[in-house]
N, C-alpha and C positions, 0 to 999 in steps of 0.2 A: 504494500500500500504506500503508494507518494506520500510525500507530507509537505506543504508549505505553513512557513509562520509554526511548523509544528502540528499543524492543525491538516487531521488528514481525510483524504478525496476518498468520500463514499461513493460516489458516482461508480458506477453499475458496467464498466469497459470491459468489452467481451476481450475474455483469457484464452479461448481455443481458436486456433489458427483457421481463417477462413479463406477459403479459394475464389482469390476476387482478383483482376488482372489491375484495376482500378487500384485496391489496397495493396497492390502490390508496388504498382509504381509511387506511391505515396512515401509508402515506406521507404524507398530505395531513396524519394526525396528528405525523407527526413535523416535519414542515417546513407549521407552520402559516401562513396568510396572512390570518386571520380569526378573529372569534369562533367567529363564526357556523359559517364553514365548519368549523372544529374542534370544535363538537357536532353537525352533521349528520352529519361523518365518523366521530364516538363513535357515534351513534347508529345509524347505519348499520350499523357492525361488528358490532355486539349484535344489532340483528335479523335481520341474513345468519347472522351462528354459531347464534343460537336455533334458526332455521328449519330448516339443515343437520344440527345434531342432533335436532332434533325429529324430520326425518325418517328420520336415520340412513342421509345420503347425503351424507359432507362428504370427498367426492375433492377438492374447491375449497382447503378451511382446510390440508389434509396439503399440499397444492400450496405455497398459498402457506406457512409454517411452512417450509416446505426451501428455497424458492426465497427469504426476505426477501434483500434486497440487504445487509441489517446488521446488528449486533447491536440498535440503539436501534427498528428494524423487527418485527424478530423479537418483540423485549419487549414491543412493544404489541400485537402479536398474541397471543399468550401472555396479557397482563393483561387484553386485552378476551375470551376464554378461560374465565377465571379467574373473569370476572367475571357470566359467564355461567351458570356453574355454582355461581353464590351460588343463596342462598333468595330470590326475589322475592316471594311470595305467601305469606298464612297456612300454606297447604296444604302447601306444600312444605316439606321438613327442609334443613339446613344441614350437609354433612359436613365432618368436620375429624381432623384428627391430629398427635399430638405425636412428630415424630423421637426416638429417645434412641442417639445415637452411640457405639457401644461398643469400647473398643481393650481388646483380650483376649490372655492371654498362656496358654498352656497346653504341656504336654507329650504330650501326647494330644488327643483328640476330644473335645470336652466338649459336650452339650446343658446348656442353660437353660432356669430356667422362660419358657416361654412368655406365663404369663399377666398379668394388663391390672392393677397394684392401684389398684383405683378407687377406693377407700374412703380409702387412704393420699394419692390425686394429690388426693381434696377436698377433705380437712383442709388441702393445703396452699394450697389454692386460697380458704378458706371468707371469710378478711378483703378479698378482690376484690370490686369493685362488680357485677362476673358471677356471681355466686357460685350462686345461684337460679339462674340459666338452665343452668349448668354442673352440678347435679343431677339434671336432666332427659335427660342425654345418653342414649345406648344405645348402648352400646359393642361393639366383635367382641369373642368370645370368649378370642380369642387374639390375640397380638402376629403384625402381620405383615413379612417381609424385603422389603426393595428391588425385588426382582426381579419379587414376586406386585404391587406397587400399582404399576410403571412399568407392567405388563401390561393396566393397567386401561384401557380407550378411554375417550374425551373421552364417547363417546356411550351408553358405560353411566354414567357419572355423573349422565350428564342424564337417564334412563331413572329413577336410582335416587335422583332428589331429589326425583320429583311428589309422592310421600305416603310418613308412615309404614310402610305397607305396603309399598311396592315397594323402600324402604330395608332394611326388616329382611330380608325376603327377598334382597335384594345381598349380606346381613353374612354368611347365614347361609349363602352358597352361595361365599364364597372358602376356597381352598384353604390348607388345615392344614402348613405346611412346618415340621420342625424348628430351633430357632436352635443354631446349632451355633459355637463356637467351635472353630476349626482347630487341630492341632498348631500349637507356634510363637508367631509374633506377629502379629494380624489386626488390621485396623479397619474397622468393618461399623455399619451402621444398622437399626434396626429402629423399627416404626411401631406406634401405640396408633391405631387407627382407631373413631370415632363418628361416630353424628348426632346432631341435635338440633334445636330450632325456630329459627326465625329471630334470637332475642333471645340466641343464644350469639354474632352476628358480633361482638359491641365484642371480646370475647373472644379474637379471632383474629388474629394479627401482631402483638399486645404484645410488649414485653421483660419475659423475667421480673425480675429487676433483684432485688428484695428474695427472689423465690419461689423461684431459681438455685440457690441452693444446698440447703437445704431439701428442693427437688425430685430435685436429684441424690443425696442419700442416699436418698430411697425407691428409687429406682432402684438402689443399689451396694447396696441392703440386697437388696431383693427379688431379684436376680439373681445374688446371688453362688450359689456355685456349687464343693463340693468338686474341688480338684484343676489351677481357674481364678484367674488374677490378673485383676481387671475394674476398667478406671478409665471410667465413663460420664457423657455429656456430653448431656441434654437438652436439646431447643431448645424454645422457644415452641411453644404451639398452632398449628395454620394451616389453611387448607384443605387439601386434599389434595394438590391439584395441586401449590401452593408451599412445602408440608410437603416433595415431594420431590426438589424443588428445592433446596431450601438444606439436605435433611437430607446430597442428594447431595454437595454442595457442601461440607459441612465434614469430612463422610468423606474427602473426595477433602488436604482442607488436613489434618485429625489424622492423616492419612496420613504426609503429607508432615511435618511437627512430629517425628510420631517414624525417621522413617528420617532425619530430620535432624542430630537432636540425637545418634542412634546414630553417624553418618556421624563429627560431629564429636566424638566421644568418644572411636571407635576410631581416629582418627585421629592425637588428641594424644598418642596411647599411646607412637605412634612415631615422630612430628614436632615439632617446636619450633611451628609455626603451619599453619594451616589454609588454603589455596584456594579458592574458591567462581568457578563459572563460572555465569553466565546468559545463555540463550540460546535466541531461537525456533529450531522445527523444520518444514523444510515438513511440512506436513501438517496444521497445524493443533493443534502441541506445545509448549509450556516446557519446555526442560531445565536442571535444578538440578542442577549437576556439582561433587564434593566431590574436591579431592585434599590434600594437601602443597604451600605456596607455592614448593620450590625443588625444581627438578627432580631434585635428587638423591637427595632426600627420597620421591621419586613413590611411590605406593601403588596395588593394584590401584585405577580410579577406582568412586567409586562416583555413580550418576545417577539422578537421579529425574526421570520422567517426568511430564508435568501435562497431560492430551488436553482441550484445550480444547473447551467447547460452545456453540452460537451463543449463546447467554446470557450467557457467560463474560465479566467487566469483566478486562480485562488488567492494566488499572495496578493493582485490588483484591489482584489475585492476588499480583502481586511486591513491593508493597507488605509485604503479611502475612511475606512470606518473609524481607523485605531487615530488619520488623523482629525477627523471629525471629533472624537472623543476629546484628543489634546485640545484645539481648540474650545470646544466648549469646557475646559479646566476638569476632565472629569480624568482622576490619577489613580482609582482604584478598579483596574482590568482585570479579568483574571483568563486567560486561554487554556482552553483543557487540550492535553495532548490525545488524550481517547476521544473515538466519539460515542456517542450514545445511542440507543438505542430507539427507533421509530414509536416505539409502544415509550420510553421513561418521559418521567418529566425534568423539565433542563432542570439544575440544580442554579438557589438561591447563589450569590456574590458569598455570604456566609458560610453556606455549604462546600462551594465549590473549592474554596482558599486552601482544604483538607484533600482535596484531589491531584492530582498530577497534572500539572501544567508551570502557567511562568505568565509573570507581567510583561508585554509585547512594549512597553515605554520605557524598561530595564531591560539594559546586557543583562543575558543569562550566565549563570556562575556557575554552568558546567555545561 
């Protein structure tokens, strides 16, 4: 069993050798032994996924994608994927989309606008060296939820990259879902989805860096919404594929940020200091366990959940958390080296201090 931070990966990686030509070349990229043989194994990849969605017969790629043996496996199958569903030729368009992560607070149901403001994303875009190619785009008409583009196949994308035409036609045939802020307190992503020619890729997995903010008021401007509190978090342009990948991904951590900081707010209400447990879960989970450091002090606990996905960098993950923690002053951590069990309950800061583990904000002393 791996371990990062100490803390080790329940994830579920099949251990019996599977006969996949796919998995095979993956492997060979991950554990090179050559130049050579590490561009025939690139090259390889790309013409077996080409071919498989060309034909719209890839039981092989779903195969291996479930079965990789690892994460570092999985990711290059995935990136040769990805890479696949770029624009190679004139002909073909290039799609992409911009995450804009939204944590919404409401007392009711609230809808938003839906719609895409293109006019306001190229002003802010117009001083990039893409600036020209990012004119050209053709956008969906509407903003779409998480749920409608995870829905999309590997082999409608490659169907809907040959031409112009079978693109707008893709745009014009996804389904119209409401963006709905929930009673309560949510964090949800929603996607700006385009094409455009090949000469938009330089454009795609930038950091906005200077554009970040600027961008995120077109957003907090354009969606606000009587009756909603909206703080919105834009990511970079990307493919699509990787769009919702990391739009998932930071939903999943501004998730966790704010039942954090709530965690330990209502906490100091009525404790002198804070607890924090870390700890894997069979199954393939992080639990982030908030209580009271002295058991007398105990509080209903509160835990958050993190379901890890073969993608998922574990040290990334707790890293973000353990700085989150420092920042809000909070110095009593405790990480358990085992993980627990899918049926136990996480154990108390108080509990846990008598278990095997170590403070992740202390050098360890062995």
């Amino acid at each position: 069993m791996n371990t990062h931070h100490c803390l080790p990966d329940t994830r579920a990686f099949p251990t019996d050798p599977v006969k996949n030509d796919l998995l095979m070349h993956a492997a060979s990229l991950a554990n090179p032994t050559s130049k050579a043989q590490t561009t025939l194994a690139r090259e390889s990849l790309h013409v077996e996924i080409s071919r498989m969605l060309a034909q719209n017969h890839y039981t092989n790629l779903a195969v291996a994608l479930s079965m990789a043996a690892s994460s570092k496996i999985y990711n290059i199958l995935w990136e040769s994927l990805e890479n696949v569903l770029q624009a190679h030729t004139p002909t073909e368009v290039q799609w992409l989309a911009l995450p804009v992560i939204v944590v919404g607070g409401a007392k009711e149901n609230i809808c938003l606008p839906d719609t895409i403001p293109v006019t306001a994303i190229a002003e802010i875009f117009k001083n990039q060296p893409w600036t020209d190619a990012w004119q050209t785009i053709h956008w969906a008409p509407h903003l779409i939820n998480d749920t409608t583009l995870s829905h999309i196949k590997a082999s409608q994308w490659f169907a809907a990259k040959q031409n112009p035409q079978s693109a707008a036609e893709f745009l014009s045939q996804l389904p119209h879902t409401p963006l709905i802020v929930e009673t309560g307190q949510s964090v949800q992503v929603f996607y700006a989805l385009g094409f455009a020619g090949s000469d938009i890729l330089p454009a795609l997995g930038h950091q906005l860096a200077d554009t970040a903010l600027p961008l995120m008021q077109v957003w907090q401007t354009h969606l606000a919404s009587a009756g909603a509190t909206l703080f919105t978090n834009p990511l970079p342009p990307q493919s699509p594929l990787n769009a919702l990948r990391s739009g998932s991904a930071m939903r999943l951590r501004m998730a966790c940020d704010v039942f954090t900081t709530n965690a330990i707010r209502s906490i100091r209400l009525q404790s002198p200091r804070v607890g924090v447990v870390i700890a894997a879960q069979d199954g393939g989970n992080i639990l982030f366990g908030f209580n009271a450091t002295d058991s007398a002090f105990e509080l209903q606990p509160q835990i958050f959940r993190w379901p890890l996905t073969q993608a998922d960098d574990i040290d990334t993950i707790v890293q973000n958390f353990i700085d989150l923690l420092a920042e809000c002053h909070v110095e009593n951590i405790h990480l358990l080296h085992e993980p627990i069990s899918a049926q136990a309950q996480l154990p108390s800061y108080a509990q846990s201090i008598n278990m095997i583990g170590h403070n992740p904000l202390f050098p360890r002393s062995h």
